[in-house]
Steps between C-alpha positions, in 0.01 A plus 500: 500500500306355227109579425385200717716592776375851558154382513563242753676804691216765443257217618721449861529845568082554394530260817705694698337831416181388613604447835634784589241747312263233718600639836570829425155580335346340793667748725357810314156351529456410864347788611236463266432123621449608806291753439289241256476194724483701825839330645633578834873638508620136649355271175634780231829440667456139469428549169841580407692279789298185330696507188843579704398174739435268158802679321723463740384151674539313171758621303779282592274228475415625183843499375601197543152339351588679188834319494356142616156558265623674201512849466225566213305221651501738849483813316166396266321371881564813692455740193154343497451505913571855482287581207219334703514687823573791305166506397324375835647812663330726221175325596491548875298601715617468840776549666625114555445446093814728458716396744431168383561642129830693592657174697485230240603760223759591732599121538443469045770789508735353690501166325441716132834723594754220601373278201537800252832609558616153516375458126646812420837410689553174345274554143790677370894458420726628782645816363386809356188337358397421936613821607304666253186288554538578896564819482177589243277253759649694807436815353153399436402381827703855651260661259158330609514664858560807376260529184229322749427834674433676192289165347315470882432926512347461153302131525354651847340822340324199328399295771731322765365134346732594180801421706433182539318466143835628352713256619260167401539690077830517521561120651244350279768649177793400747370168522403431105852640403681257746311190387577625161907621498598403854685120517630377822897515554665172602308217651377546856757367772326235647663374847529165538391485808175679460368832545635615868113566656688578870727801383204609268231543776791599778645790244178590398355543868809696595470739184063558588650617890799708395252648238287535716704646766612785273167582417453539868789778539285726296299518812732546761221560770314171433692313815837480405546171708275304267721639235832369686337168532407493146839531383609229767309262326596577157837483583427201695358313178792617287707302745294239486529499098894554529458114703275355277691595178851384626343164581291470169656243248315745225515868670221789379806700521868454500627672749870539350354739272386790766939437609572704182579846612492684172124359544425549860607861354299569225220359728552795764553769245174435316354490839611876581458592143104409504480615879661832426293566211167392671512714736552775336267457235223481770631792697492722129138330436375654832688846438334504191195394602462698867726730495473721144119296469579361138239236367614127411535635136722784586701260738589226216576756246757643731695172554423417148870584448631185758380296175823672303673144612247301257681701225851563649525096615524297198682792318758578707556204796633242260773726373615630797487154656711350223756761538496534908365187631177483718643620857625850345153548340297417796744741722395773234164433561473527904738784452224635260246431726681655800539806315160508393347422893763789631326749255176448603594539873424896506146428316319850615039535490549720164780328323455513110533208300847579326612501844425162555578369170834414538461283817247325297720463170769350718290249665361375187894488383595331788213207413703495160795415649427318762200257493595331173866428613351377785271273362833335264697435792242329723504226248886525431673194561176313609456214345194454230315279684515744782417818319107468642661495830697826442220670382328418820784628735507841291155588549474372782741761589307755305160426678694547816665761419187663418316454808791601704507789350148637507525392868764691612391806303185452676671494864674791417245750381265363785771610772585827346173629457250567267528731151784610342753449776431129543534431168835687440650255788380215337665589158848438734403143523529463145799677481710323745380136379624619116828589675496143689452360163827700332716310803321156385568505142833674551604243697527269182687707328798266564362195439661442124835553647446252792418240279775557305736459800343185575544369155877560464571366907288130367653522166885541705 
C-alpha cells in the first residue's frame, strides 16, 4: 500500500477503535456513575441497553444509507453525531441525559460502523492489498474492546466524565484526518425509484423490538410474557418489511442477497463468535472483580493480553489467508477459542495468573484468526454498491451476538447460584456456543469443491 493508502486505513480503523474502546471503558466506569449521580440499579442498566437499542435498531438502516448516500458522506455525519453526544454524556447530570447520550451514540455507531467498513471494503483493490486493509481494521476494532478496560480502569481513577471526554479528542482528530485523506469510493447508488421510506421505518421498528427484546432476557424475572410479545412484534414487522421490500420497485434491501449461504454463514458464525466471547468476558470481569476483589486497574491489565490480536492480525491473517483461504482460518480461530473457553472451565478462588494465561493467549489468537476473515468474507462476492449493506448484516450479527450472549450467561449464573459456582456454569455457555460455531464454519469447508462441480456439469 502506498503512503496515502495507509493513512486513509489508520484513519478507518481510528474509527473503528473508538467504538469499541467507547463501550468497553464505559463498562469499567458504571459503578462509579452510579455512585456519582445517585442512579437506581434499573436506569444504570438502561444506560448500557440504550446504546444496544440505537446500535442495534439502526444498523441495517444504516447500511444501506451508506450505500444510497455515499459512504464518506455517511461516515463524516455520524462521526460528528457521535462526537456530539459523546460529550453531552460527559456533561450530565441526571439520569435521562445519559440514556439519551448512550442511544443516539449508539444509533452514530451503527451508521459510523457499516459506512466504515464499506470504505474500507471497496477503497481498496481486491487482493492482498483488501485483505490486508481488513484484516489491520478488524484487528483494530478486536483490539478496542479489549484495550478499553485498561483505558476505562485508568480514565476512571481520574474521574468517570473522562470516558466520555476521551472519546469527543479522539473523534475531533478522527474527523480532521477524514476530511483531510479520506475520499468517498464510487458514487452513491441512487435508486431510481427513490429512497424506500416503508422498508426503512418497517426494518428499523423491527430491529428497536428485537433489540429491545434481547435486552429484556437479561432480566428474565421482569414478566417474561411481555418479553414473548415483544419478540412477536418484531418478528411481526420483519414480515411486514419482507412484504414491503418484494413489492418495492426500488427495495432498501435486496432480498436475493440474505439467499447466499456462504453469507447467511458467516452471519451466524460472527454471531456465536461475539456471543461466546461476551459472555465470557463479563463472567471473567465479575470473577475478577467479586470473586479475587481486583480493582478496575488490576482487571484491564489482566486481559490486557486479549489485545495480542491488534499485533498478531495484520501480521499474520493475510498470510495465512492467502495460503489457506478464509474458512480454514476462521475454523482455527473458533477452534482457538474453544480451546481457550475449555481451559478456563476449572477456574479455582486462588488461581495464579500463569494459570490463566493461556486461556487468555488463545482467545486473543482466536480474534486473530477469526474476526478479520470474517469481516473479508461478509463482503465477498457482494457487489460494491452493496458493501454498506454487508457491513450492516455483520454487525448486526455482532450486536446480537453480543447481547445474546451476556444474556444467557446471565440466566445461567442466576439459576446456579451465587459465587464461584454460578459463575463456573456459566463459563459452559461459552464453551458450547464456540463448539456450535466449529460445526458452522466447518460446514463450508466444502464449498470450493461444490462450486467446482457445478462449473464442469454447466460447462458439459
Amino acid at each position: 500500500m502506498t503512503a496515502r493508502e495507509w493513512g486513509v486505513l489508520l484513519v478507518l480503523c481510528g474509527a473503528i477503535f473508538l467504538e469499541g474502546i467507547d463501550v468497553a471503558m464505559l463498562n469499567v466506569a458504571l459503578p462509579s456513575i452510579r455512585a456519582d449521580l445517585g442512579l437506581s440499579t434499573g436506569t444504570l442498566s438502561g444506560v448500557v441497553s440504550a446504546y444496544v437499542l440505537g446500535y442495534g435498531g439502526f444498523i441495517l438502516l444504516g447500511g444501506r444509507a451508506a450505500d444510497l448516500l455515499g459512504h464518506r458522506r455517511m461516515f463524516v455525519t455520524w462521526l460528528v453525531v457521535f462526537l456530539a453526544f459523546s460529550g453531552l454524556g460527559g456533561f450530565a447530570t441526571e439520569g435521562w441525559m445519559l440514556l439519551l447520550a448512550r442511544f443516539v451514540t449508539g444509533v452514530a455507531a451503527a451508521f459510523l460502523a457499516a459506512a466504515g467498513l464499506a470504505l474500507v471494503s471497496s477503497g481498496f483493490p481486491e487482493g492482498p492489498v483488501r485483505t490486508r486493509a481488513i484484516a489491520v481494521y478488524a484487528g483494530t476494532a478486536a483490539a478496542g474492546f479489549s484495550l478499553g478496560l485498561v483505558a476505562g480502569g485508568v480514565l476512571t481513577s481520574f474521574g468517570w466524565r473522562w470516558v466520555f471526554f476521551a472519546p469527543v479528542v479522539l473523534s475531533a482528530l478522527i474527523l480532521a484526518a477524514t476530511l483531510a485523506l479520506v475520499r468517498d469510493t464510487g458514487r452513491p447508488a441512487r435508486p431510481p425509484g427513490g429512497f424506500d421510506l416503508a422498508g426503512g421505518l418497517t426494518v428499523t421498528g423491527a430491529m428497536l423490538l428485537l433489540s429491545y427484546g434481547v435486552v429484556r432476557l437479561e432480566h428474565p424475572g421482569d414478566g417474561p410474557g411481555r418479553t414473548a410479545a415483544v419478540f412477536a412484534a418484531g418478528l411481526a414487522l420483519l414480515g411486514l418489511f419482507v412484504v414491503v421490500e418484494r413489492r418495492s420497485a426500488a427495495p432498501l434491501v435486496r432480498l436475493a442477497v440474505l439467499r447466499s449461504a456462504p453469507l447467511v454463514r458467516v452471519n451466524a458464525a460472527a454471531l456465536l463468535f461475539l456471543a461466546a466471547f461476551a459472555g465470557f468476558q463479563f463472567v471473567v470481569t465479575l470473577y475478577f472483580q467479586e470473586i479475587r476483589g481486583w480493582g478496575t486497574m488490576r482487571t484491564g491489565l489482566a486481559m490486557l493480553v486479549l489485545g495480542v490480536d491488534a499485533v498478531l492480525a495484520p501480521l499474520l491473517t493475510p498470510r495465512l489467508v492467502q495460503r489457506f483461504g478464509v474458512t480454514r482460518v476462521t475454523l482455527s480461530g473458533f477452534v482457538s477459542a474453544a480451546a481457550g473457553y475449555a481451559l478456563f472451565l476449572p477456574v479455582g478462588a486462588d488461581w495464579s495468573y500463569p494459570a490463566m494465561l493461556p486461556a487468555l493467549f488463545l482467545l486473543g489468537l482466536a480474534f486473530a484468526l477469526a474476526y478479520g476473515p470474517l469481516t473479508m468474507a461478509a463482503t465477498d462476492g457482494v457487489a460494491e454498491d452493496e458493501h454498506g449493506l454487508a457491513g450492516g448484516l455483520l454487525y448486526t450479527s455482532t450486536q446480537f451476538g453480543m447481547a445474546l450472549g451476556l444474556s444467557a450467561v446471565t440466566a445461567v449464573s442466576v439459576g446456579a447460584g451465587a459465587g464461584l459456582e454460578g459463575l463456573r456454569a456459566a463459563l459452559a455457555v461459552p464453551l458450547g456456543v464456540a463448539a456450535l460455531g466449529v460445526l458452522v464454519v466447518a460446514s463450508g469447508l466444502r464449498r470450493p469443491a461444490v462450486r467446482r462441480e457445478e462449473a464442469v456439469s454447466r460447462a458439459r
